[in-house]
TISE-784945 format. One line per 8 residues: their letters; for each residue x, y, z of N, C-alpha, C, O. Coordinates in steps of 0.1 Angstrom, whole numbers, plus 5000, padded with zeros to 4 digits. Example, Ala and Ser with C-alpha at 12.3 -4.5 7.8 and 13.67 -1.06 7.14 Angstrom:
% residues 2
AS	5132/4943/5078/5123/4955/5078/5132/4967/5078/5142/4967/5085  5128/4978/5071/5137/4989/5071/5129/5000/5079/5134/5011/5080
END
This chain:
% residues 247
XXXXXXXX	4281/0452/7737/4282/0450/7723/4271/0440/7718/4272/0429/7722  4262/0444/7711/4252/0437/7701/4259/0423/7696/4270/0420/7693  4246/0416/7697/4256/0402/7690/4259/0404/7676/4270/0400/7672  4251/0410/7668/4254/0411/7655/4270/0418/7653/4279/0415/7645  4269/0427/7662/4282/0431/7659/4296/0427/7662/4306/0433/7659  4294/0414/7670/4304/0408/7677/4305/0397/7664/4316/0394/7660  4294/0392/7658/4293/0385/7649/4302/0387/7634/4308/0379/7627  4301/0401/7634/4308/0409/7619/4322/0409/7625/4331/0407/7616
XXXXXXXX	4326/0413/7640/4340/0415/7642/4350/0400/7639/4362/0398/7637  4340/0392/7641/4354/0379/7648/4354/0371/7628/4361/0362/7623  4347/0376/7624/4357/0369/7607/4365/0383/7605/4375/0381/7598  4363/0392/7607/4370/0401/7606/4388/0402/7615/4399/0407/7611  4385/0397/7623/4397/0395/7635/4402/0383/7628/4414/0385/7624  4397/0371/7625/4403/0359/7618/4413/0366/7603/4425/0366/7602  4407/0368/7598/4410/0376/7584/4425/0382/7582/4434/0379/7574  4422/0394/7597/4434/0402/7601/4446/0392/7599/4455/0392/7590
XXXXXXXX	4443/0382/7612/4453/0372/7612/4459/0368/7606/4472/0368/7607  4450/0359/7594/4459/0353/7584/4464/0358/7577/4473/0351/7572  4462/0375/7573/4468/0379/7565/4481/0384/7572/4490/0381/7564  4485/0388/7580/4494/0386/7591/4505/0377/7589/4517/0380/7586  4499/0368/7592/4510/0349/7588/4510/0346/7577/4514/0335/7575  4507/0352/7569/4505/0349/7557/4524/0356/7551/4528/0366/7555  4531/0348/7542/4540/0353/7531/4533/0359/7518/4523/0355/7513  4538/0366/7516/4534/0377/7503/4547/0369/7490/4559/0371/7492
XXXXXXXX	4545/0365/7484/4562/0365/7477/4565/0381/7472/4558/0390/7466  4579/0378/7477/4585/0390/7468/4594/0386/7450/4600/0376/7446  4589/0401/7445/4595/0394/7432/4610/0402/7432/4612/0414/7436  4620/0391/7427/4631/0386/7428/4633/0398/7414/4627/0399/7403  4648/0410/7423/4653/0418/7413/4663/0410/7405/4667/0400/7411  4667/0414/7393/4675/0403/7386/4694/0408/7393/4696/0417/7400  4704/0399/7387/4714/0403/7391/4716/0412/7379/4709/0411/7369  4726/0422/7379/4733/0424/7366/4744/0428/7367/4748/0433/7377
XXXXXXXX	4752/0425/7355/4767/0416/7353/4771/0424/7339/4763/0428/7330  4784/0426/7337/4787/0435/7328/4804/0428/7322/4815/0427/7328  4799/0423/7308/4816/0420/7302/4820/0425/7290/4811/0426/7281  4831/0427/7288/4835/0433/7281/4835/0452/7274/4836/0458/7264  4832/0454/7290/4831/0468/7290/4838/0478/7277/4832/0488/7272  4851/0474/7274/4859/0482/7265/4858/0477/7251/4869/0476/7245  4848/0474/7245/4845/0467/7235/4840/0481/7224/4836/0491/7230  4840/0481/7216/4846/0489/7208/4826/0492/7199/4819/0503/7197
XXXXXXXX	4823/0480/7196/4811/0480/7186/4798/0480/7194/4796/0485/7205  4789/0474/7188/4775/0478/7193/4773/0471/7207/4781/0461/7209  4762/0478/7217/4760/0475/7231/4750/0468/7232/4739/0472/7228  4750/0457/7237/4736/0452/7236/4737/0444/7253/4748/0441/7259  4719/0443/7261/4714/0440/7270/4706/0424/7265/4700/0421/7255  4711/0416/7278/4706/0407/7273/4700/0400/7286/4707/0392/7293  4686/0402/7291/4683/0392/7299/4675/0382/7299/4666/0382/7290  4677/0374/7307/4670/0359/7311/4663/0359/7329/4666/0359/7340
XXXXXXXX	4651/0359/7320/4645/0356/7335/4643/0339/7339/4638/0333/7329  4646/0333/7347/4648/0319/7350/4635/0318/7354/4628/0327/7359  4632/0302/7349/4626/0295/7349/4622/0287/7360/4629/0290/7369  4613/0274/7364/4611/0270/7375/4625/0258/7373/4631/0253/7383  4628/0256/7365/4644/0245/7361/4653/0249/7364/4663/0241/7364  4653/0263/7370/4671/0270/7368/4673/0266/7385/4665/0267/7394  4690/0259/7386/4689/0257/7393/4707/0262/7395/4710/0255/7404  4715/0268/7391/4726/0272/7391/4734/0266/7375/4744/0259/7374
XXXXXXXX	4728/0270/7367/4734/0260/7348/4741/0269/7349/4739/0280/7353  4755/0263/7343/4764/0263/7335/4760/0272/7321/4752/0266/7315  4764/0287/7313/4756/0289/7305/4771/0296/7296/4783/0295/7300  4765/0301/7284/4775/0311/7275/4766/0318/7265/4755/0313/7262  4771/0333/7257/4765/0340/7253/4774/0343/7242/4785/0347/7244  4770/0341/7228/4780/0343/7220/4776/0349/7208/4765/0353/7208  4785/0350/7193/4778/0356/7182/4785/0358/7177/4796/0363/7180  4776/0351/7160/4777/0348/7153/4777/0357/7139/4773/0369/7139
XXXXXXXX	4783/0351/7123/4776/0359/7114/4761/0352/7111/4755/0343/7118  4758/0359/7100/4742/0355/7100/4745/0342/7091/4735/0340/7083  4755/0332/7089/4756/0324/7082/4761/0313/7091/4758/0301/7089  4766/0316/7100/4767/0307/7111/4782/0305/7116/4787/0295/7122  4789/0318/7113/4803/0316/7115/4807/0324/7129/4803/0335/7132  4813/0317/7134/4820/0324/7149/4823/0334/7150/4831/0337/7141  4820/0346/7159/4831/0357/7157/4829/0364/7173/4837/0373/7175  4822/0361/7180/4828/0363/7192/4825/0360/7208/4815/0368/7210
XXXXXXXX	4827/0355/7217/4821/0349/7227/4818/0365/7235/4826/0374/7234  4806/0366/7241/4803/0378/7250/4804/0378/7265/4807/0388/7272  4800/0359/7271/4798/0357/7284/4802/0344/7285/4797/0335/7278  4811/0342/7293/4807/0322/7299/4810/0323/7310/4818/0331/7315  4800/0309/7317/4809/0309/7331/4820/0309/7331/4825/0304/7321  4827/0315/7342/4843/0312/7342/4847/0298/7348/4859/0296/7349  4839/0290/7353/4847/0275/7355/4846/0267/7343/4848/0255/7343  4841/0274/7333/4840/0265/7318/4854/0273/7313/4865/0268/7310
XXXXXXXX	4849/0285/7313/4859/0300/7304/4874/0299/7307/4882/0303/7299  4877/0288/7324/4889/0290/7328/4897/0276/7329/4908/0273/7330  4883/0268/7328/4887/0255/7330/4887/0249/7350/4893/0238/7352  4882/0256/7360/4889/0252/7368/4875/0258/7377/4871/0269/7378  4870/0244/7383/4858/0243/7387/4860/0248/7407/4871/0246/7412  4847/0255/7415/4850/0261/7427/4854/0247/7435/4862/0246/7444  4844/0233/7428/4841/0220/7433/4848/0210/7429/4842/0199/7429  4862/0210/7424/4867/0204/7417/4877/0195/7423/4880/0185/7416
XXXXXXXX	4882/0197/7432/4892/0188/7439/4888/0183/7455/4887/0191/7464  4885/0171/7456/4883/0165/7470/4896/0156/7476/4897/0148/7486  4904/0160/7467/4914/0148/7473/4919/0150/7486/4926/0141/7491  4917/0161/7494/4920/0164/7504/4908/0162/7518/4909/0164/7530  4896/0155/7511/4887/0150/7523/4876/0165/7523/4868/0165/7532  4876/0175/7513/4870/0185/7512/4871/0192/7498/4880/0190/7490  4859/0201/7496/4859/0206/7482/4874/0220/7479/4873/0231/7485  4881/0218/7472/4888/0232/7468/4886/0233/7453/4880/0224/7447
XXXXXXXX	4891/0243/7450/4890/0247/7436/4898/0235/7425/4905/0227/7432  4898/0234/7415/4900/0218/7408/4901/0221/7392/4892/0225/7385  4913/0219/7387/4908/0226/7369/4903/0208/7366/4909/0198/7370  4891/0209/7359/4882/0203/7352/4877/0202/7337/4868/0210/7333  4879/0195/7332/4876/0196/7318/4860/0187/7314/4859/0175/7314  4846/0197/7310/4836/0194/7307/4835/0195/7294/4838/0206/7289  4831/0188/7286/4827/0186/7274/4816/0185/7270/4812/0189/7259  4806/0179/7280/4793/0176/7277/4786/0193/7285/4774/0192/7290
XXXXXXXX	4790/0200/7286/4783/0213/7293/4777/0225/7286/4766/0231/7287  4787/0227/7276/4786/0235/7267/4789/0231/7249/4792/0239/7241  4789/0218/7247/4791/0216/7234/4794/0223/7220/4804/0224/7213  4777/0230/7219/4779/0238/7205/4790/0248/7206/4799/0248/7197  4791/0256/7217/4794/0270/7217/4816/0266/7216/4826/0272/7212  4813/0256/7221/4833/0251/7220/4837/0247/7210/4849/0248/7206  4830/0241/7206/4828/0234/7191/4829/0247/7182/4839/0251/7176  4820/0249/7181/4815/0265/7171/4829/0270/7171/4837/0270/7162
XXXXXXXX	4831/0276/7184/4850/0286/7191/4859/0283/7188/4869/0290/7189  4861/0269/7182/4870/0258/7174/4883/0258/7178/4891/0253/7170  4887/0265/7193/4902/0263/7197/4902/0251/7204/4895/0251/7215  4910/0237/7199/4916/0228/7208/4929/0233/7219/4938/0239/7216  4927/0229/7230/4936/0230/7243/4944/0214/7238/4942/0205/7229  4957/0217/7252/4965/0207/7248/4961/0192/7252/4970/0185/7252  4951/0188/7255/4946/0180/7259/4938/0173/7246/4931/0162/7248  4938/0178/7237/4927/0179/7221/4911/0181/7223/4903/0175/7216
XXXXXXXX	4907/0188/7230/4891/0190/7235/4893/0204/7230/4904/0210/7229  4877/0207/7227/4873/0218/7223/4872/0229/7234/4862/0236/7234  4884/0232/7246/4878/0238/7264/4888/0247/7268/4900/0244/7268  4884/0255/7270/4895/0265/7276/4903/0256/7286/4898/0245/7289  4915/0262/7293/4920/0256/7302/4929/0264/7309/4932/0273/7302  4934/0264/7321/4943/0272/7324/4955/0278/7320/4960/0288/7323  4958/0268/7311/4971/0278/7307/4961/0284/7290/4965/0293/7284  4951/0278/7286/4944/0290/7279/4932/0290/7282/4924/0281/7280
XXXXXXXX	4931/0305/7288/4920/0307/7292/4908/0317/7285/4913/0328/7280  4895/0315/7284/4887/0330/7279/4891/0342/7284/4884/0343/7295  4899/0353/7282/4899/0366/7283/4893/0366/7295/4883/0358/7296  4896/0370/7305/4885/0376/7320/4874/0385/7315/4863/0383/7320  4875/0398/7304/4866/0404/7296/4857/0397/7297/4847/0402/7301  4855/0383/7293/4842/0375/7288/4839/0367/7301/4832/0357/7298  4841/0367/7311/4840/0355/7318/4832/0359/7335/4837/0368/7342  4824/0353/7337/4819/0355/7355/4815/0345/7359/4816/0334/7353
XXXXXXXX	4810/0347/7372/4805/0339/7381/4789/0335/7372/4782/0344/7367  4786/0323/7373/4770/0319/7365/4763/0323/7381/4765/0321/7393  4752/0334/7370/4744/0342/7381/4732/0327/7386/4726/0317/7381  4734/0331/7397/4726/0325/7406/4710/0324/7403/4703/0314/7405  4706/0333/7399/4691/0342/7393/4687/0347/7379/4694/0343/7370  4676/0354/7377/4674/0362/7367/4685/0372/7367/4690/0376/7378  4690/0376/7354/4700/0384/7355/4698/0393/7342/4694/0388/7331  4702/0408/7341/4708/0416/7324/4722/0413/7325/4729/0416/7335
XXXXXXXX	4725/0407/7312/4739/0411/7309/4739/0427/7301/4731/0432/7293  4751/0432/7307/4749/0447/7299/4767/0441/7291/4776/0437/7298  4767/0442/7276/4781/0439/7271/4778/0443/7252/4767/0442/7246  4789/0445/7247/4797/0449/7239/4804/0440/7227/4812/0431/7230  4801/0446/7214/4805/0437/7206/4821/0442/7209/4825/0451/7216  4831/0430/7198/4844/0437/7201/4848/0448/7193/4854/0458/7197  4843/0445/7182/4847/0457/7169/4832/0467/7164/4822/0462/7167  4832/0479/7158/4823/0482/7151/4821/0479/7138/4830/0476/7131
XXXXXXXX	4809/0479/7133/4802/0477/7121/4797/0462/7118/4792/0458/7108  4799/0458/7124/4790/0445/7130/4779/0447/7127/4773/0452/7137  4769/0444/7112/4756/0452/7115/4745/0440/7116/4735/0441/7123  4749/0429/7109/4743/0417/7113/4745/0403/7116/4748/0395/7107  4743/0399/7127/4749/0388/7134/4737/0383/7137/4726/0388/7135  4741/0367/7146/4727/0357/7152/4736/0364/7167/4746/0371/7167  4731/0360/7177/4735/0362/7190/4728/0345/7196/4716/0341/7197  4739/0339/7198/4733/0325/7206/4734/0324/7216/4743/0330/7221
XXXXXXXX	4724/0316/7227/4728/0311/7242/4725/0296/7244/4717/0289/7237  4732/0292/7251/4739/0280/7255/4738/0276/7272/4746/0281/7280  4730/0267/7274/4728/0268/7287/4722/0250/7290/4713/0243/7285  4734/0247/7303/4732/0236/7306/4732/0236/7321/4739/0243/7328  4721/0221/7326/4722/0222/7341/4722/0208/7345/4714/0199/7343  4735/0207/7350/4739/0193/7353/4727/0182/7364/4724/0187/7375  4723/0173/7361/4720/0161/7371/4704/0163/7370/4697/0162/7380  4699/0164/7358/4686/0171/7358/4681/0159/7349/4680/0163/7337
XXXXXXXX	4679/0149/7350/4673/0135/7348/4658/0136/7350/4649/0140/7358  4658/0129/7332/4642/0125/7330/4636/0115/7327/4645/0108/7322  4625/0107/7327/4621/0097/7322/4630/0092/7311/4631/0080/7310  4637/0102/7300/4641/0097/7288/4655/0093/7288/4659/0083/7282  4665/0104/7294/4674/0114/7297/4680/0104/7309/4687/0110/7316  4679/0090/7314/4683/0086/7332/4693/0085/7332/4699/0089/7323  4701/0080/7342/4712/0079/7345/4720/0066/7344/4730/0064/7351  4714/0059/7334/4719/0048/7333/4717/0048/7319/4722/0037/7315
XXXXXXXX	4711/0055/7309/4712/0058/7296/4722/0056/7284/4719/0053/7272  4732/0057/7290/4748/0056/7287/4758/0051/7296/4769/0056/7296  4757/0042/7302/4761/0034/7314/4780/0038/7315/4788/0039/7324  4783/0040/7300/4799/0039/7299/4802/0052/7295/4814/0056/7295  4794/0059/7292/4798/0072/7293/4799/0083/7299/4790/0091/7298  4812/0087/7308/4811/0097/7318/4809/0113/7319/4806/0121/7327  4812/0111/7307/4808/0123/7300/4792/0129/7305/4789/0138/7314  4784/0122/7298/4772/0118/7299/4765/0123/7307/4756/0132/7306
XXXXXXXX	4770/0114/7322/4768/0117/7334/4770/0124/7341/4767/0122/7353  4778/0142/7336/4781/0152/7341/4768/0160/7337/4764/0171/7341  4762/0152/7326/4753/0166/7320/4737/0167/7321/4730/0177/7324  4733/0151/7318/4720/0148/7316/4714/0149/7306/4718/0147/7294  4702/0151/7307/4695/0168/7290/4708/0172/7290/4716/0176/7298  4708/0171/7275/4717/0179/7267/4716/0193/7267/4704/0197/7268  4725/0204/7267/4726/0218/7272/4716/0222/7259/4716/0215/7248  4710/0231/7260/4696/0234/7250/4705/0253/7243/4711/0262/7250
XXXXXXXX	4703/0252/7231/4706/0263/7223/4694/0274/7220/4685/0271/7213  4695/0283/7225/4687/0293/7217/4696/0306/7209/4707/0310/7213  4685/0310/7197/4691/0322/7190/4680/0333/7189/4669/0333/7194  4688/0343/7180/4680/0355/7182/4688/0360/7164/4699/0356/7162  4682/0366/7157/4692/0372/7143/4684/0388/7149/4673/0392/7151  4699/0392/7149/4696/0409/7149/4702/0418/7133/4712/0417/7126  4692/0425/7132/4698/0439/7118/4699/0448/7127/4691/0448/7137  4712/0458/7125/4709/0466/7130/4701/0480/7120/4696/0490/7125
XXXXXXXX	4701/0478/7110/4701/0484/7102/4680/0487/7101/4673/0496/7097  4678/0474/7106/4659/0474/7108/4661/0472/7124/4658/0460/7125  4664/0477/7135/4665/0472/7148/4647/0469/7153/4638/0474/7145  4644/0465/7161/4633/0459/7170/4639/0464/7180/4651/0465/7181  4628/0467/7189/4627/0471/7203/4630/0462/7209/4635/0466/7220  4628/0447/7208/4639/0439/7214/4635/0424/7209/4625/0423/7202  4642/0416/7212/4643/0399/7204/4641/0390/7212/4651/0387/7218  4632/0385/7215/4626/0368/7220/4643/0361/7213/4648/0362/7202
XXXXXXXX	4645/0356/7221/4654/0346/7221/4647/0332/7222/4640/0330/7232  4651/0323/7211/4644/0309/7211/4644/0294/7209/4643/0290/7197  4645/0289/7213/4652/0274/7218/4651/0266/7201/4641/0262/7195  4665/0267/7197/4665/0262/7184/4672/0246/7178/4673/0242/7166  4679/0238/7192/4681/0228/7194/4685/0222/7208/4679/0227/7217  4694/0212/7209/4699/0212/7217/4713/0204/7215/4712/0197/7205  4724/0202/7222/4734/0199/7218/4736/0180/7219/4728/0170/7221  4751/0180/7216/4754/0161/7220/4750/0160/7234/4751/0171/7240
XXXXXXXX	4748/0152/7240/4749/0147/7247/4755/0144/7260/4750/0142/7271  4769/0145/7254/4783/0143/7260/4794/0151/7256/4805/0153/7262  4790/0155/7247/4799/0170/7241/4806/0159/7231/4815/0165/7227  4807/0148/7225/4819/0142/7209/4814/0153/7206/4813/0156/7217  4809/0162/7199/4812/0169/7186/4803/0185/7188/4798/0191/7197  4803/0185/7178/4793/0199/7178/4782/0199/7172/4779/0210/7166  4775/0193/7172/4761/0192/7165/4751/0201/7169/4750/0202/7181  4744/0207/7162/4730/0208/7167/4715/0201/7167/4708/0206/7158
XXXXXXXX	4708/0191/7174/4699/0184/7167/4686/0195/7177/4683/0202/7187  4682/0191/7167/4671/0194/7168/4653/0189/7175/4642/0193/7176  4660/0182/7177/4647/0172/7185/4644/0176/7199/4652/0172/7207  4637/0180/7202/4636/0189/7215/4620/0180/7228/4615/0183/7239  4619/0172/7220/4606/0166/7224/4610/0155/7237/4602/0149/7244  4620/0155/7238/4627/0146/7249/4633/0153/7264/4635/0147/7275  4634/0167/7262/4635/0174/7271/4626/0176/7275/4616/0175/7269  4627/0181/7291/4615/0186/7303/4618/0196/7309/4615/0207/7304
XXXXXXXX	4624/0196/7322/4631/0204/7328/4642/0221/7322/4643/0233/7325  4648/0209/7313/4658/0217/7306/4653/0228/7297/4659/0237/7292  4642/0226/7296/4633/0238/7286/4624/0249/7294/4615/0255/7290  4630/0250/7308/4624/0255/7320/4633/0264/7327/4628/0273/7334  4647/0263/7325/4659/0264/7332/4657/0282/7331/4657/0290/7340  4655/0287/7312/4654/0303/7316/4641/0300/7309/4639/0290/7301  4631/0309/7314/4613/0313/7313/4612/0317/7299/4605/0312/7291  4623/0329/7295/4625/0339/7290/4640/0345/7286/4648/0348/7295
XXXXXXX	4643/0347/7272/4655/0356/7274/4653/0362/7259/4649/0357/7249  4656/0377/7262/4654/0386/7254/4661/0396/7252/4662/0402/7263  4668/0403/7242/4678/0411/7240/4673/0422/7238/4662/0424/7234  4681/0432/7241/4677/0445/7235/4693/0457/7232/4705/0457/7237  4686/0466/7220/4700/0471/7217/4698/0485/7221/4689/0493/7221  4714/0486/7225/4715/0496/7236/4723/0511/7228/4730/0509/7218  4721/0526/7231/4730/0530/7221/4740/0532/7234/4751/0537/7232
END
């Protein structure tokens, strides 16, 4: 073998290699999750591709009239939806299932749903729980929701989401912010709100969904502020979420 050609082989043989040991990433199929199957009115798809933030949040999917009035929850987690967390009881020297009452998790959306439990919080709870229709496991990943309004003729509504990720501390946001409030301390950044207003009547091929506040703090009340310049992370959690209507 010529030197020249021994010369051309060995970056060629290196090359091989690395590409070899080398990881490729693969891109991540989303999950998809389906509620309220027997729902009577319009179908709509709804996904969120996650962000470099998402890290298992607490979320809910809901809708509104176009004036701002409640009329129907589509998705929540079910340890919000049921009240009764997988992590919730250690009194036993290990984790079991635990009903839990969070207030600072999902604020707007309990607030907005306006049923007090007997405890006077705005939260589902075990003996009243969200419908199983509306309720899953918070996907792990990017996910479509495929779901159903409840009634027909629904022609124009806001569709909101609601998504919070506990322990996600910022320069602004620390953990000693609120020293006396425990609330507080379950949540961090406040759970961040986006919307979408759908016609069906002028439909779009599909709706950017868009971060239009973010909630209390600690869940007192139901506000939405608007100040968003103090979040970091939490504006990371989904990349992307976009609706589209289904026939």
């Amino acid at each position: 073998m010529t030197m020249n050609r021994l010369t051309l082989l060995i970056p060629l043989a290196v090359l091989a290699l690395s590409c070899s040991n080398s990881r490729v990433p693969v891109e991540e199929s989303p999950d998809h999750i389906t509620s309220n199957p027997r729902g009577l009115g319009q179908a709509l798809e709804i996904e969120m591709i996650k962000g470099d933030g998402h890290n298992h949040p607490l979320m809910v999917i809901w809708v509104e009239s176009p004036d701002g009035k409640f009329i129907q929850t589509l998705y929540v987690a079910e340890s919000i939806g049921k009240g009764v967390f997988l992590h919730g009881d250690a009194s036993r020297g290990f984790w079991m299932p635990g009903e839990i009452q969070r207030p600072a998790a999902l604020p707007y959306w309990s607030h907005k749903r306006g049923i007090k439990n007997e405890n006077g919080l705005y939260l589902p709870t075990p003996s009243s729980p969200v419908p199983d229709a509306y309720t899953g496991p918070t996907p792990g990943q990017s996910f479509i929701l495929h779901t159903k309004l409840d009634e027909p003729g629904v022609r124009k509504f806001k569709l909101l989401f609601e998504i919070n990720q506990t322990w996600d501390w910022n320069e602004y946001w620390t953990n000693n912010k609120f020293p006396n409030d425990e609330e507080y301390k379950t949540s961090c950044q406040p759970a961040l709100v986006y919307s979408a207003s759908i016609d069906l009547d002028d439909p779009q091929e599909k709706y950017e969904m868009k971060a239009i506040g973010r909630s209390h703090h600690s869940g007192a009340n139901g506000e939405l502020f608007t100040d968003l310049e103090t979040l970091t992370t939490a504006l990371h959690i989904a990349e992307e979420i976009v609706v589209r209507i289904k026939d």
